[in-house]
C-alpha positions as CSV (number, residue, x, y, z in Angstrom):
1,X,0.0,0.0,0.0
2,X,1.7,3.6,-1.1
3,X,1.5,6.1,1.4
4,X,-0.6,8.5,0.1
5,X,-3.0,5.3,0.5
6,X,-2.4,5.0,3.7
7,X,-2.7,9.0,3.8
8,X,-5.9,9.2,2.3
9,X,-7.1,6.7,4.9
10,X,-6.2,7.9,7.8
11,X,-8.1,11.5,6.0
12,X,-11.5,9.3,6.0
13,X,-11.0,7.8,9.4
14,X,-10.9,11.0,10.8
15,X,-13.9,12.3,8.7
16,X,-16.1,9.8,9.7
17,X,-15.3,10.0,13.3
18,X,-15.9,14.2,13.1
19,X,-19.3,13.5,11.6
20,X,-20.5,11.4,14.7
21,X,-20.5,14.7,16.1
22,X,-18.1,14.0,19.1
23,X,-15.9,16.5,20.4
24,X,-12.6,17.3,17.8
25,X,-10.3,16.2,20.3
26,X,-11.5,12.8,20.9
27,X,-11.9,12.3,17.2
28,X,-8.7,13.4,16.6
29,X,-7.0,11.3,19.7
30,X,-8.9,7.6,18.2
31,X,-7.6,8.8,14.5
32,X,-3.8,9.5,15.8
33,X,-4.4,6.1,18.0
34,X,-6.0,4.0,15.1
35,X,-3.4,5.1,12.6
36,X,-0.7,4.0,15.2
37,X,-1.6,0.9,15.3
38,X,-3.1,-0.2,11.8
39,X,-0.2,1.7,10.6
40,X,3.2,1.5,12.4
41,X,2.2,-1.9,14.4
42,X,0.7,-2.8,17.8
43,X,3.8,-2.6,19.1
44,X,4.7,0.7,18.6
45,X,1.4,1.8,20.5
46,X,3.4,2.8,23.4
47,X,4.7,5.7,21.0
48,X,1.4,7.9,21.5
49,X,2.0,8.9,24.7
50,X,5.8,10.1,24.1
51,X,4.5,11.7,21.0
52,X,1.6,13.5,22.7
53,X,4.4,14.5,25.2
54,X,6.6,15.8,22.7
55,X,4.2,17.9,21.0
56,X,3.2,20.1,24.0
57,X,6.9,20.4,25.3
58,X,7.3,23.2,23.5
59,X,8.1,26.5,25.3
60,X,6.5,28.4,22.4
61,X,3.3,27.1,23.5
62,X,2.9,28.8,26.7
63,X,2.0,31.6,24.9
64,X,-1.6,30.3,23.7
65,X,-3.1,30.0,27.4
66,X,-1.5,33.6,28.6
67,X,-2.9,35.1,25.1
68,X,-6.3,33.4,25.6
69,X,-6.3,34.6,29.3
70,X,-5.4,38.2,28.2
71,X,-8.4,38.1,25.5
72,X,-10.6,36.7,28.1
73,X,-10.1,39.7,30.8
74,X,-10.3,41.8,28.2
75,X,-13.9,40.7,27.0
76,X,-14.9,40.1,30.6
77,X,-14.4,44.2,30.7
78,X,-16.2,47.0,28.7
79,X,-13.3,47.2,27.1
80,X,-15.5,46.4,23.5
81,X,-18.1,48.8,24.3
82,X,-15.6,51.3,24.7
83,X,-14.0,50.6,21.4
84,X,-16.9,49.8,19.8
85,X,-18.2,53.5,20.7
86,X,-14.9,55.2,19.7
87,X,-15.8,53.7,16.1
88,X,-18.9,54.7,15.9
89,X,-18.2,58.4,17.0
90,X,-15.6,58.2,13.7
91,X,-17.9,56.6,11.7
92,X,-20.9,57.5,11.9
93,X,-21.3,60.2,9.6
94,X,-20.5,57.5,6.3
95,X,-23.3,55.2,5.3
96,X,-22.8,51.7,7.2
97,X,-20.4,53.6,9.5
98,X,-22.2,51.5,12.5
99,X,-21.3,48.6,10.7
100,X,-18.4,49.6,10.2
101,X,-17.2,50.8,13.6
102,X,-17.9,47.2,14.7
103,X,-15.4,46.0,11.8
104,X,-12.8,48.6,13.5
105,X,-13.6,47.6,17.0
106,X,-13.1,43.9,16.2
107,X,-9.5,44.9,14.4
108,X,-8.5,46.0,17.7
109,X,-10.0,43.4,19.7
110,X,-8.3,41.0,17.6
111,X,-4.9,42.5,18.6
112,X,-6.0,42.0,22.3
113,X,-7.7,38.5,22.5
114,X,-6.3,36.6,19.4
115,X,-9.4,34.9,19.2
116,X,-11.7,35.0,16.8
117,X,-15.1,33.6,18.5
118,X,-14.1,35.9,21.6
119,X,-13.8,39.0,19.2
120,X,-17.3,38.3,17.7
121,X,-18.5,37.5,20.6
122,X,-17.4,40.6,22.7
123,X,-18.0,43.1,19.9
124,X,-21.6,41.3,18.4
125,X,-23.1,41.6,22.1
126,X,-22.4,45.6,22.0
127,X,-23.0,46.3,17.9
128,X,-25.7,44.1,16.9
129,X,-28.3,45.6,19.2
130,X,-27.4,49.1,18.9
131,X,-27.0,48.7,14.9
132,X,-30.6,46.9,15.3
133,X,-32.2,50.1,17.3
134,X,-30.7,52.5,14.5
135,X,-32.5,50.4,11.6
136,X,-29.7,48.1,10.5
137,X,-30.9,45.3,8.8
138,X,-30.0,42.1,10.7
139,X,-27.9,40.6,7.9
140,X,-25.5,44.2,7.5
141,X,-25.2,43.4,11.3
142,X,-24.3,39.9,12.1
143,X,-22.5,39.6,8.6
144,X,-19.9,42.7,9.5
145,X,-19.6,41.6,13.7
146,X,-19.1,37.7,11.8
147,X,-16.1,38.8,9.5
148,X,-15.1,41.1,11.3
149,X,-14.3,38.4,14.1
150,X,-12.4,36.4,11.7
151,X,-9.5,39.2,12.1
152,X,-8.9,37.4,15.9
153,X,-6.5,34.3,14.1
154,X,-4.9,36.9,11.6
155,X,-4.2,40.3,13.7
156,X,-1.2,39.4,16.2
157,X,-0.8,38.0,18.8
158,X,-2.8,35.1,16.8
159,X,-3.0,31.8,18.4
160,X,-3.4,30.3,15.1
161,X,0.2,31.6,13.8
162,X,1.4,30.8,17.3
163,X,0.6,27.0,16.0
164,X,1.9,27.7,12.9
165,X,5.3,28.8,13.5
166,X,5.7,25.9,16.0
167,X,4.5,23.4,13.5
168,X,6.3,24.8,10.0
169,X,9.4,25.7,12.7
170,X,9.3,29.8,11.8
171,X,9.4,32.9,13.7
172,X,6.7,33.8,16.0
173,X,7.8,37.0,15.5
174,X,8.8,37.2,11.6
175,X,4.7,36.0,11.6
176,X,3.0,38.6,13.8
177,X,5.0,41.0,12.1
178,X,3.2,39.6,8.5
179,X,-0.2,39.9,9.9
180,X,0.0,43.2,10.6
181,X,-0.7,44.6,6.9
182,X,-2.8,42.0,5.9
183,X,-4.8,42.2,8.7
184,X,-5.2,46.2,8.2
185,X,-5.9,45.7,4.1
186,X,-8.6,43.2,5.0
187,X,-10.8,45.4,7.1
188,X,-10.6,48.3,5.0
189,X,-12.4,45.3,2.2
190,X,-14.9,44.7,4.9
191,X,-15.9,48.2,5.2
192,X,-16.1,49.0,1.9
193,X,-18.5,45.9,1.1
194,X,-20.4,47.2,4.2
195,X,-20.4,50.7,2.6
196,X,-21.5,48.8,-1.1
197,X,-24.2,46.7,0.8
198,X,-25.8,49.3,3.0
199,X,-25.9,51.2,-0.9
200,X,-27.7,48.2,-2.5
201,X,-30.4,48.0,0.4
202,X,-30.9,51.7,0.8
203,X,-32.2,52.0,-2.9
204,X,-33.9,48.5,-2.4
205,X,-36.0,50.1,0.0
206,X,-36.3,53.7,-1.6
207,X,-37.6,51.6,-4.6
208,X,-40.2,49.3,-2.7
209,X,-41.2,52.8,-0.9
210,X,-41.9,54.6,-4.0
211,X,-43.5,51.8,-5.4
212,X,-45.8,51.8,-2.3
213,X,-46.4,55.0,-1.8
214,X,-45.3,56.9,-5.1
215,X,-42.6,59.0,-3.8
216,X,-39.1,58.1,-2.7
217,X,-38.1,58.1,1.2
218,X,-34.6,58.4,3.1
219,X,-32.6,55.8,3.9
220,X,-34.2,54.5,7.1
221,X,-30.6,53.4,9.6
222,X,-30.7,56.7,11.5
223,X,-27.1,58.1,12.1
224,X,-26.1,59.7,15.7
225,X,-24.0,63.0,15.3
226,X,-21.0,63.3,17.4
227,X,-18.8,67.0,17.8
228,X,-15.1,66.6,17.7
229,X,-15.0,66.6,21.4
230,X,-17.0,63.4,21.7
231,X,-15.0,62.4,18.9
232,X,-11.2,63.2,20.7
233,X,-12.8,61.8,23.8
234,X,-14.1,58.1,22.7
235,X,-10.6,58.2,21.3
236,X,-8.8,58.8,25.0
237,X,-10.6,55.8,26.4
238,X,-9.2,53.1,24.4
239,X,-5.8,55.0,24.2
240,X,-4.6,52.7,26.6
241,X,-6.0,49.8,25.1
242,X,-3.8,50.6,22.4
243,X,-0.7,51.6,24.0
244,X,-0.5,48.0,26.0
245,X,-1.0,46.4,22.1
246,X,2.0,48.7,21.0
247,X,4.2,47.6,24.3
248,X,3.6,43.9,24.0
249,X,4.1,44.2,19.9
250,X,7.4,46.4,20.1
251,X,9.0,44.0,23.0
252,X,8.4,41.1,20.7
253,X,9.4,42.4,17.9
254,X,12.5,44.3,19.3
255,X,13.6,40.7,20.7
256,X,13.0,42.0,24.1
257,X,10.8,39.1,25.1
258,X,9.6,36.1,23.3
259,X,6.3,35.6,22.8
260,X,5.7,33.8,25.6
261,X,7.2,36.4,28.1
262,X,5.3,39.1,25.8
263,X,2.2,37.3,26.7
264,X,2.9,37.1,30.2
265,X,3.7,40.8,29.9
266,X,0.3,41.6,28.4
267,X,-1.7,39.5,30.7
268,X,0.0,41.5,34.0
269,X,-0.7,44.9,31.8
270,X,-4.1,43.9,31.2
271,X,-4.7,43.1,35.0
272,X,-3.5,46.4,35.9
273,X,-5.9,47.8,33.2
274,X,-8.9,46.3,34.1
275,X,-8.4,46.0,37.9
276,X,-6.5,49.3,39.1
277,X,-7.9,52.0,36.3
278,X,-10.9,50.7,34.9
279,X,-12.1,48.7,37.8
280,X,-14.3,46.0,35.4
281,X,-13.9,42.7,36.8
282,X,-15.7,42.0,39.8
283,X,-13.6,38.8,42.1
284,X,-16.6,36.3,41.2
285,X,-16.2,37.6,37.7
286,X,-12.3,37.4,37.8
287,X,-13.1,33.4,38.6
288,X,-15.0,32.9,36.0
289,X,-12.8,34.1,33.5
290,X,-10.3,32.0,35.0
291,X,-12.4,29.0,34.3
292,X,-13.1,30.2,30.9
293,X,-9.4,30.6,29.8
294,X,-8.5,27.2,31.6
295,X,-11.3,25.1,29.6
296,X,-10.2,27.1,26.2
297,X,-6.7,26.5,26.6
298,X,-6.9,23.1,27.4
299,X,-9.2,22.0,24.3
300,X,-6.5,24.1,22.1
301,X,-3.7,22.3,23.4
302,X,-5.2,18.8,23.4
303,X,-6.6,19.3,19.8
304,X,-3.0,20.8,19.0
305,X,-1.4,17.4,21.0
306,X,-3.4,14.5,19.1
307,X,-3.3,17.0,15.6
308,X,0.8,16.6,15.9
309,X,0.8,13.2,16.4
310,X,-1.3,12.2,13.5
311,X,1.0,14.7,11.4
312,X,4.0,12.7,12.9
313,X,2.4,9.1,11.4
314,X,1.8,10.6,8.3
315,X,5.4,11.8,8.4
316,X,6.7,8.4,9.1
317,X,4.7,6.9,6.4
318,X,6.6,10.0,4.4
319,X,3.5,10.9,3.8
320,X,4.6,14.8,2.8
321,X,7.8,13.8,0.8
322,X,5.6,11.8,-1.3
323,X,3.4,14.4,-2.5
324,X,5.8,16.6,-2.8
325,X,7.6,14.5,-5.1
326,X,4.1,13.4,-7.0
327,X,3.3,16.8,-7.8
328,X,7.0,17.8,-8.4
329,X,7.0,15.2,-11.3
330,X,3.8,16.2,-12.2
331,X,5.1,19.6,-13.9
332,X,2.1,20.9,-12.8
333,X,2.0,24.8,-12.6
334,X,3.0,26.2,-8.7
335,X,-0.1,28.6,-8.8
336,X,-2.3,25.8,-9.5
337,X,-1.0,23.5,-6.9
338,X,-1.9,26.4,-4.6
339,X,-4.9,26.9,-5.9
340,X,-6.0,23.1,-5.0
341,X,-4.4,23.3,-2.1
342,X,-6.7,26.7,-0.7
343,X,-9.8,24.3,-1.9
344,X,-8.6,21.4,0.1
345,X,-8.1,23.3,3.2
346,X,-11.5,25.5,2.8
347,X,-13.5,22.4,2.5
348,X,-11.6,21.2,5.7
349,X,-12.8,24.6,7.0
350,X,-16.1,23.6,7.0
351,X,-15.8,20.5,9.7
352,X,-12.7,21.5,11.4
353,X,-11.2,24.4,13.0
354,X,-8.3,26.3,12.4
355,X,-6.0,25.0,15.0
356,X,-6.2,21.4,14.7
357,X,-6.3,22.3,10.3
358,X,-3.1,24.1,11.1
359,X,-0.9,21.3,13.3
360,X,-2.5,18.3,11.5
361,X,-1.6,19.9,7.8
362,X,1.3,22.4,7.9
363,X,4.1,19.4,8.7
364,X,2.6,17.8,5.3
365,X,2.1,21.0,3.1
366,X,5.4,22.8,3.9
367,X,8.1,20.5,2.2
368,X,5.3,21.3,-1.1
369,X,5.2,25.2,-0.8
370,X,9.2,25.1,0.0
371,X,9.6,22.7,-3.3
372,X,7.3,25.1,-5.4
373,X,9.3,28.1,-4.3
374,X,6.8,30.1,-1.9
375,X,8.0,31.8,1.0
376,X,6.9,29.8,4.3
377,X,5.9,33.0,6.5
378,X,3.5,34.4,3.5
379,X,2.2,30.7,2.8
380,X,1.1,31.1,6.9
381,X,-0.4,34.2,6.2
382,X,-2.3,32.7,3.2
383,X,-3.3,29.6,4.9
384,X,-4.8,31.5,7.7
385,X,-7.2,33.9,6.0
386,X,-7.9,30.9,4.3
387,X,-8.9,29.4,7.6
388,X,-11.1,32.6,8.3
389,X,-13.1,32.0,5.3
390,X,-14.1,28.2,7.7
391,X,-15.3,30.1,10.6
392,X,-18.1,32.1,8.8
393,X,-19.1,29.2,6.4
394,X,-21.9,26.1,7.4
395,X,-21.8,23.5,9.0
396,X,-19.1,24.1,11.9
397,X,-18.4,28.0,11.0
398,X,-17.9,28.8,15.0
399,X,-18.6,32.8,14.4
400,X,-22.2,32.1,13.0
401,X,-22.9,30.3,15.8
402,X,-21.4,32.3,18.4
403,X,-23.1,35.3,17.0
404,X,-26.6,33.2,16.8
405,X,-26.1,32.7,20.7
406,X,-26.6,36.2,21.1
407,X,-29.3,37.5,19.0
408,X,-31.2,34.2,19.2
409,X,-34.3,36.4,17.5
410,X,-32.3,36.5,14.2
411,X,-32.9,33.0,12.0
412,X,-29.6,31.6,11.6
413,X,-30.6,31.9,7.6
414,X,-30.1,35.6,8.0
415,X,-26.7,35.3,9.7
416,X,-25.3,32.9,7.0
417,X,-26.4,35.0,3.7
418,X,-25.5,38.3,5.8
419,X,-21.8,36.9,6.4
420,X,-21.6,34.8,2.8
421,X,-20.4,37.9,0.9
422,X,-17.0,38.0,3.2
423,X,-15.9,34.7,2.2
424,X,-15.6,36.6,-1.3
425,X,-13.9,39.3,0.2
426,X,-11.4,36.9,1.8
427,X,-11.1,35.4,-1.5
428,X,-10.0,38.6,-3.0
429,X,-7.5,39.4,-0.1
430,X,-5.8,36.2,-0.9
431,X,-5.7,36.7,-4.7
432,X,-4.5,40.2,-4.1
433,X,-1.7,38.4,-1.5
434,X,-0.6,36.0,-3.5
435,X,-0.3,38.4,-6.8
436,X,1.7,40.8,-4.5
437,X,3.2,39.3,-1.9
438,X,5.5,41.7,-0.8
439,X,2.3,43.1,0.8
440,X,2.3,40.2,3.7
441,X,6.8,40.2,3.6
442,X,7.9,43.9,3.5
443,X,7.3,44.5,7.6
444,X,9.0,41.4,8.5
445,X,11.8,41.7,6.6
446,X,12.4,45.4,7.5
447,X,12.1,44.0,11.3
448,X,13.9,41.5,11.0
């Protein structure tokens, strides 16, 4: 039996077992534990545990629970009503700029919680209701809060590029640092869809109106007016929201810190933050968040555990090296290659998500992209917008669902066609990327 075979059947075993709808990590832990033994022997079944060992001894992964923590105290706070208000007192007077202030506010959440389901989460409980009470429809809402969460596995400190760098062996750094732009480019898309889509429904309903009533109407989202003092003053309460993301960023990226100790730093800033200036966590809600960051980090870190060992098997069955060498002496063209290779992993989008598509695939794409020539921190880059694209598309697209939890009154219908048009957006952002990709490279290379 070849070992792409053997590949390929590992792929279905763990498909079948994610469609009886138990948790990833269990699914993932039979598949590494079945592949172990149907493929390497039943003697070599003592080899999970050291491998599941191996794969979280990794100093580089302290970072994910201190990052998740951070996020967590941070959404535990008003710290997204706060920045969520700043954006709409600079936004407001453009059409969608309520929408859009949520895309800014979850930019900068992102860069605080690295979490995409916490970003929508934090910044959909605040938006949706107040773009609601101004006429919003409820698809321009939860389609802009549901992309605009995405941003929490792209905008460092990422979890997902965390993952990443520890499974394709790069930077930490070198990969925040590529983020950055990216990130930036790709809200700017969002908002200017937003701005297109409020557009198309405003003359929808100035049509239907005249048709109705035989005259045309104004747009019906009412806009609040802010002076430049409100304006200037919004700004001076997330100013130091945004000078802890500067500190945590420029000791990183200075080589200061790592980016566990950078985490660690930002957690302790965050504490003094919420605790000492803006006094937001109570002690009963400073143990819950606890809680929360302790049952997060723990599913990340088994999922990333039982996702590296099935990408060792697949190694020791070479796995990789074969493909590599199958498509090599296929001649085929390197920008279709990564074309198939974005389809593969969306589809995986669908059922899995990012961090266990991220350890379980990167050890068997990377010797590809390095044999087709493509740099390995812009293929990270790439792979994770791709990976946003999964979390706002049926059936397992966590944003839609965390974003359904809080405005229960809006059919999940509305949600999905609302946030549908992003996955185009993100489609563009990775054309654009990969047609200039100097876009993602030229900050970490000046950095670095």
């Amino acid at each position: 039996m070849s070992s792409l075979t053997q590949g390929a059947i590992i792929g279905l075993i763990a498909m079948a077992l994610f469609m009886t709808g138990m948790p990833i990590a269990f699914a993932l832990a039979i598949t590494a534990i079945l592949s172990i033994v149907f493929f390497l022997g039943p003697d070599q079944f003592d080899l999970f545990g050291k491998m599941v060992f191996d794969s979280l001894h990794d100093f580089g992964l302290l970072a994910i629970p201190l990052f998740v923590l951070m996020g967590n105290l941070f959404g535990g706070s008003k710290a997204s009503q706060q920045l969520f208000e700043a954006g709409e007192a600079w936004l407001s007077r453009i059409r969608g700029g309520l929408a859009m202030s949520s895309v800014a506010a979850s930019t900068v959440f992102a860069a605080l919680t690295g979490s995409s389901p916490a970003t929508s989460a934090a910044i959909g409980r605040v938006a949706v209701p107040e773009m609601e009470k101004r006429g919003y429809s409820a698809r321009i809402a939860t389609g802009a809060v549901a992309a605009g969460g995405t941003l929490g596995i792209l905008v460092p400190p990422s979890v997902t590029l965390i993952l990443y760098g520890i499974a394709a062996e790069q930077s930490i750094g070198q990969l925040f640092a590529a983020g950055v732009v990216p990130g930036i480019i790709i809200a700017i898309l969002f908002c200017v869809w937003v701005y297109i889509a409020q557009t198309l429904e405003d003359r929808a309903g100035r049509k239907k109106s005249a048709l109705e009533t035989g005259a045309g109407v104004a747009a019906t989202v009412a806009r609040r007016r802010y002076t430049w003092a409100d304006r200037f003053k919004s700004l001076a309460k997330v100013l130091p929201f945004a000078l802890l993301i500067v500190m945590v960023l420029v000791v990183l990226y200075r080589g200061i810190a790592t980016p566990s100790e950078a985490a660690a730093i930002g957690v302790l800033l965050v504490l003094l933050l919420v605790g000492v200036i803006y006094r937001g966590l109570t002690g009963k809600q400073l143990v819950s968040v606890l809680l929360e960051s302790t049952n997060q980090s723990t599913m990340i870190l088994l999922i990333t555990a039982f996702s590296a060992v099935i990408a060792t098997v697949l190694s020791y069955l070479r796995v990789p090296q074969d493909l590599a060498t199958m498509v090599g002496e296929a001649n085929l063209n390197k920008w279709v290659v990564l074309l198939l290779i974005n389809l593969i992993l969306l589809v995986m989008g669908f059922f899995l998500p990012p961090v266990s598509i991220i350890v379980m695939t990167t050890p068997i794409l990377l010797p590809l992209i390095l044999s087709l020539g493509f740099d390995p921190i812009w293929f990270g880059i790439v792979m994770t917008i791709n990976m946003e694209m999964g979390l706002i598309t049926p059936p397992v697209g966590l944003n839609l669902y965390v974003l359904k939890g809080i405005v229960p009154h809006v059919p999940l219908k509305e949600i999905l066609i609302g946030s549908a048009p992003y996955v185009g957006v993100l489609g563009l952002a990775i054309v654009l990327f990969s047609v200039f990709p100097d876009i993602i490279l030229f900050l970490p290379r000046m950095l670095y």
